[in-house]
Each structure stands twice: as structure tokens, then as C-alpha cells.
C-alpha positions in Angstrom: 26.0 28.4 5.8 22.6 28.7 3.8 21.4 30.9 6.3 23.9 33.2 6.5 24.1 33.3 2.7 20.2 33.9 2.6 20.6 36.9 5.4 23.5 38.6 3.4 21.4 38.9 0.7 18.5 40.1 2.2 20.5 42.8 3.6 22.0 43.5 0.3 18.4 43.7 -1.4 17.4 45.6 1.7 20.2 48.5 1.1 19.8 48.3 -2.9 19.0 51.6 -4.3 15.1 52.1 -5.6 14.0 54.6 -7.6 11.1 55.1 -10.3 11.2 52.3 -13.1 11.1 53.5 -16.4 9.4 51.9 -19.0 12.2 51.2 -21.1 14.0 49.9 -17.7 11.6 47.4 -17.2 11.1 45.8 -20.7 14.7 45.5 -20.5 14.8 44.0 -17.1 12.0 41.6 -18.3 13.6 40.9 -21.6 16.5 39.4 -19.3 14.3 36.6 -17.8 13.8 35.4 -21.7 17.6 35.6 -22.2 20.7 33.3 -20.9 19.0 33.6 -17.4 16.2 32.2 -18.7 14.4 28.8 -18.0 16.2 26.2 -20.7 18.3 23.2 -20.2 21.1 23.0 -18.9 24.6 21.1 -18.9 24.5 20.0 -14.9 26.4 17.7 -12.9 24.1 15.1 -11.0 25.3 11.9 -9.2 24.1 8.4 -10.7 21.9 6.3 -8.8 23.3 4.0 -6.4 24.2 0.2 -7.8 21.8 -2.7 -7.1 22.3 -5.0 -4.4 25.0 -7.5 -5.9 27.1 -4.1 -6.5 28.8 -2.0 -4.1 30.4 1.1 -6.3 29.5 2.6 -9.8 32.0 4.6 -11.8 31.7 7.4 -12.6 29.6 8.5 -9.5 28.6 11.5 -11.4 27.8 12.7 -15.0 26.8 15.7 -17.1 23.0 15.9 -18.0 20.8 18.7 -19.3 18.6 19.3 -16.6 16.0 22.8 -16.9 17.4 25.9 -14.7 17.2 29.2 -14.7 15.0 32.4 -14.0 11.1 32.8 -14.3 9.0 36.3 -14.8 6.5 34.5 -12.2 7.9 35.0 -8.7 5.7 31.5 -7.7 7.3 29.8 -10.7 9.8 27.3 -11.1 11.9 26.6 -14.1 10.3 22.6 -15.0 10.8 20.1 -17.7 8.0 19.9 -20.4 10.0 17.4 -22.7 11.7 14.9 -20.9 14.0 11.6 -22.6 15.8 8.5 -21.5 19.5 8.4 -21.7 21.6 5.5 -21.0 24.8 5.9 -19.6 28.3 2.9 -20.1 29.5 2.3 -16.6 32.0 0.1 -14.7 30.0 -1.9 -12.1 32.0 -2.9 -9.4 31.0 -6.4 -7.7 29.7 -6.8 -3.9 32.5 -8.9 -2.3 33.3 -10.1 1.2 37.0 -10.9 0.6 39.8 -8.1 0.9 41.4 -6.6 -1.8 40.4 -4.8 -5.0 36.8 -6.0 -6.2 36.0 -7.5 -9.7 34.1 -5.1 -12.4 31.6 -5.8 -14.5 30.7 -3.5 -17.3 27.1 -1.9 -17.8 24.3 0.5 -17.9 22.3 2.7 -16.3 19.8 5.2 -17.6 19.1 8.7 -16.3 16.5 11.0 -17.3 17.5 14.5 -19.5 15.6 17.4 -20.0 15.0 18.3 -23.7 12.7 21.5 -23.3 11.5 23.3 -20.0 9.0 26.0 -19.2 8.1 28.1 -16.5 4.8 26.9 -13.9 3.9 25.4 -11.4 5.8 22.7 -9.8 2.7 21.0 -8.0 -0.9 20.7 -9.3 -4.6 19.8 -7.5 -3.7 16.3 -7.4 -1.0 17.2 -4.5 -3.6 18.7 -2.2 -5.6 16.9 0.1 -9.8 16.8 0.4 -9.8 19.8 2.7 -7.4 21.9 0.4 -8.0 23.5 -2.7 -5.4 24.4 -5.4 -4.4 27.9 -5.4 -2.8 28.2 -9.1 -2.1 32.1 -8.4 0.5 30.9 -5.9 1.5 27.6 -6.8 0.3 26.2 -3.6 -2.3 24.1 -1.8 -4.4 26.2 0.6 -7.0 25.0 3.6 -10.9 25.7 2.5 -12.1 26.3 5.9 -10.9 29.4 6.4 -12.7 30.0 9.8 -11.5 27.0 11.3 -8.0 28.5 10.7 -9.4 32.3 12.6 -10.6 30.2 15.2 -7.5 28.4 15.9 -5.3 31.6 15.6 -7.7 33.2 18.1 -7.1 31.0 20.6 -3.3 30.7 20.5 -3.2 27.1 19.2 -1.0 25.8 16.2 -2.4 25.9 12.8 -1.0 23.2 10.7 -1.4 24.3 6.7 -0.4 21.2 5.5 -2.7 18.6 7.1 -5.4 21.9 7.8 -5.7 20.8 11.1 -5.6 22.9 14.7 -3.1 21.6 17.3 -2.0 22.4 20.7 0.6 24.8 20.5 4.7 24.9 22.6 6.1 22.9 19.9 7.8 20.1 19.6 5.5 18.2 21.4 7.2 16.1 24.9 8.0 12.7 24.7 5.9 10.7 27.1 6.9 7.8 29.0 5.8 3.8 27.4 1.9 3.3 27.1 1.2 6.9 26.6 1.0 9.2 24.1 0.4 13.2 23.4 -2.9 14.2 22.6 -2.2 16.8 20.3 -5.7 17.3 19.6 -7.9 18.1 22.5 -6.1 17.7 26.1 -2.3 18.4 25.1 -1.0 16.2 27.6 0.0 12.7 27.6 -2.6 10.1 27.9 -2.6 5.9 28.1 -1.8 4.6 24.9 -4.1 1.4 25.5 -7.6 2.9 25.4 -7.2 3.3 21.2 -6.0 -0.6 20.9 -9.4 -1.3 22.6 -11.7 -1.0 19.7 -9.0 -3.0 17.7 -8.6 -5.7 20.4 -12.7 -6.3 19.3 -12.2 -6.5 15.7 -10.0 -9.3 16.3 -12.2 -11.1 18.5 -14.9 -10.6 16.5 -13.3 -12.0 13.5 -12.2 -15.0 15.8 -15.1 -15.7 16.7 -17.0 -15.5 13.1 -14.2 -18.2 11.6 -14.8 -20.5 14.0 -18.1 -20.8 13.5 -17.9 -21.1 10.0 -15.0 -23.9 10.2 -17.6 -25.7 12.5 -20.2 -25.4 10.2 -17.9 -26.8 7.5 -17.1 -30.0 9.7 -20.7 -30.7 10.5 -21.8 -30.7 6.7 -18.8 -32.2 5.5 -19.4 -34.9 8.1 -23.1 -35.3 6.9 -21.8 -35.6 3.1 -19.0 -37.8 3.8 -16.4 -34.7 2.5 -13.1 -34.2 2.9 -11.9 -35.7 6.2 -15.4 -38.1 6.2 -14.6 -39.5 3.1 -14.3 -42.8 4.4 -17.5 -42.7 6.2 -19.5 -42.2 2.8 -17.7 -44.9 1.3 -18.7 -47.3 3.7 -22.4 -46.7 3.7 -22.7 -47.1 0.1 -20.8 -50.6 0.8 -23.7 -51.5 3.6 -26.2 -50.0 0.8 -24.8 -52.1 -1.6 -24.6 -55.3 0.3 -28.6 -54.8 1.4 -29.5 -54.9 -2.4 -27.6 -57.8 -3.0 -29.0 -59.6 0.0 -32.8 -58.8 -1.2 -32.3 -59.9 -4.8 -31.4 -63.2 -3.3 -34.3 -63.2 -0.9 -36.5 -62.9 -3.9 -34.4 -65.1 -6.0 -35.0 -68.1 -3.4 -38.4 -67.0 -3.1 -39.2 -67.5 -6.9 -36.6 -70.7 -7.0 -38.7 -73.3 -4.8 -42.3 -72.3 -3.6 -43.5 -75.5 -4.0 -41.5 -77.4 -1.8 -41.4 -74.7 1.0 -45.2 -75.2 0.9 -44.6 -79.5 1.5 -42.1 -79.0 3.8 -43.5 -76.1 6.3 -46.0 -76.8 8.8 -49.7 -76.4 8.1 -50.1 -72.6 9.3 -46.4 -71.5 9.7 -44.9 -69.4 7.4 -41.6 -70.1 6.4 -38.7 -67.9 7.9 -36.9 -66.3 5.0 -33.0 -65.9 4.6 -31.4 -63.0 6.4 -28.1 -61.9 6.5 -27.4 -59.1 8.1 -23.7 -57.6 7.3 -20.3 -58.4 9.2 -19.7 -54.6 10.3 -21.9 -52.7 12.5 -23.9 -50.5 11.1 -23.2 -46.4 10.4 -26.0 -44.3 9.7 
């Protein structure tokens, strides 16, 4: 239906009579665009935004807003807001249910957005192109830079897209190929094996594999030499047998310093006597 609205009036535009503009003509035809035509808000219907999750139906589904319309002297310019403003709107909420019959309402808000002034320009700006376009504000548009990788493109009969500024292979749409393969849209135009691109992400992995389990075994070892974490229990006991060795050698030399004269009457003439040793119950852990 858009289509054959859009040819009728092309054909009507193309079977309009032209003839020499006169200068009071055309500040009257240009005094029109600043007129009711002209870009300013509007009274138009829009439909509210559907209800959250817990709510299946909003009433009213639609409500009267002033939104910016109308016509612009720049053929590349559209009629946008330059003042915008919150509204909030009382609405009947009407509550998700799984049971049959008519559902409970709730009462509450919802806020919509209102033009208060509008202007003609540009809808877009340079922040919508990409790093190989360039903002063209003559025409409102976002234009490719390299310009003779576009000729050579053309030349050769392949598909030049504007929007990613890219050549492709042209007979578009592209086939479908069969599972594990995919079009090459950029050198071969045919389908190739799907596989041979997961092949440098199939090494990341492993590579990444590989690096944490070193690390975690590095971990272990010096957390075992510490007595960390999971070989806490091994640095306990050594400062028990550590401990227990002190103890023992304070009473070594306690006995020492208690009774050298009668070790001397009771030993042997040339035999030392033996000290006490007691060695611990456990075995020991280095």
C-alpha cells in the first residue's frame, strides 16, 4: 500500500505543471514552510508502552501527546525536538493472571516523553558513523572516506555496502549453506567449512588451560611449604615438635646445672656421662 501510494505521487509530481518561479511565488511558497505546515508540536496519538512483567494490559493503550511534525525548507531535514519534558500519565494496570475470567486492576503511572519546542536539522550526527565514515552535514548522512575503494568495487561488478563501507560479492541474498559451512562474502563467494575460524579460538582456550593450572600448582607447592590453607595442619604440628625440642634442652641443661658433682662420683674414671634424651612420640615432619 506504501508503495503504490509513493508511485501515485510520483506520477502526480511527474505530470505537475512547471513553469518560471517568480519571485513573489517563491517567498510565498517559502513563507508556507514557517506557517501551519511548519515544524512545531503537535497534538499526536501514540500507543503507551507495554506493561511490566507482573501486568498483562494497560488502559488506555493509547494517548494524546505533542510530538514535533511538520514541513522543513531543508529537503535533508527532519522536523526534531529541541525541548523535550516528562509527562506522567493515570492508568488502569491490569494484573498478569493464570486463572480465567476477568483479571484484577491496579491503578498507576506511566510516563511518556512530550515535545515542548522542535526545529528543523539533522536527525543523526558524527557520533552515528563509523571510523571509516565521515559526517556529511550537507546531507544529513554518514558517507564512506575511501572513495576509491568504493570505484574499485563498482568496477568490478561487486556489491558496495555504504553502511559498513565494505565491498562484497554480489547476486544478493547470499545462499544458505548446509551445517559447518558458511558464505564467504568477502573473498571466494562460496561456502566454505565453518571450523577453520574456531581453530585460533580452540588455542586461546587451551592456552588459558594450560596457564591456570600452572599457577594453581604453584599455589599448592608454596602453600604446602608455608603450611597455608589446606597445610594448615602441617605448620601446626612442626611448631609443636619445635616446641617440644626447647622444652627438652632446657631440661638437659637444667639437670646438667642440678647435680655435677655427683655425676662426677658416680661415672666411671674416663666415661662421660650419657645425657637425657627424649626424642618425641610422633615421627618427625620436616
Amino acid at each position: 500500500m506504501e508503495k503504490w501510494i509513493f508511485f501515485s505521487l510520483m506520477l502526480q509530481l511527474s505530470q505537475a505543471e512547471v513553469h518560471e518561479c517568480e519571485p513573489g511565488r517563491m517567498e510565498q511558497i517559502l513563507n508556507r514552510g514557517e506557517g501551519e505546515e511548519g515544524c512545531k508540536p503537535r497534538l499526536t496519538v501514540i500507543r503507551l508502552p507495554d506493561p511490566k512483567d507482573q501486568f498483562s494490559h494497560v488502559t488506555p493503550s493509547h494517548i494524546e501527546v505533542l510530538r514535533c511534525s511538520g514541513s522543513c525548507l531543508h529537503s535533508y531535514h527532519n522536523c526534531i525536538p529541541r525541548e523535550t519534558r516528562t509527562r506522567k500519565e493515570k492508568v488502569l494496570l491490569s494484573l498478569r493472571s493464570l486463572a480465567s475470567g476477568p483479571a484484577e486492576s491496579t491503578c498507576g503511572e506511566v510516563e511518556v516523553e512530550e515535545h515542548v519546542s522542535c526545529s528543523c536539522g539533522c536527525d543523526i550526527s558524527e557520533l552515528h558513523c563509523t571510523q571509516r565514515q565521515r559526517f556529511l552535514a550537507s546531507e544529513c548522512r554518514c558517507v564512506c572516506e575511501d572513495t576509491r575503494e568504493r570505484e574499485d568495487c563498482i568496477q568490478k561488478g561487486w556489491y558496495w555496502n555504504s553502511d559498513l563501507c565494505h565491498c562484497m560479492c554480489p547476486n544478493r541474498p547470499y545462499p544458505t549453506c548446509p551445517s559447518g559451512y558458511i558464505f564467504d562474502h568477502e573473498e571466494t563467494c562460496t561456502c566454505r567449512v565453518f571450523s577453520y575460524r574456531a581453530f585460533p579460538v580452540l588455542e586461546l582456550v587451551i592456552v588459558v588451560l594450560s596457564l591456570g593450572s600452572i599457577c594453581a600448582i604453584l599455589s599448592l607447592v608454596q602453600c604446602y611449604r608455608k603450611g597455608l590453607g589446606l597445610f594448615k595442619h602441617r605448620r601446626e604440628t612442626r611448631i609443636r615438635t619445635e616446641s617440644f625440642r626447647v622444652k627438652v634442652r632446657s631440661l638437659n641443661e637444667l639437670l646438667g646445672k642440678s647435680v655435677p658433682g655427683r655425676r662426677r662420683e658416680s661415672s666411671p674414671p674416663g666415661e662421660e656421662m650419657t645425657r637425657l634424651k627424649v626424642e618425641p612420640s610422633g615421627p618427625e615432619i620436616s
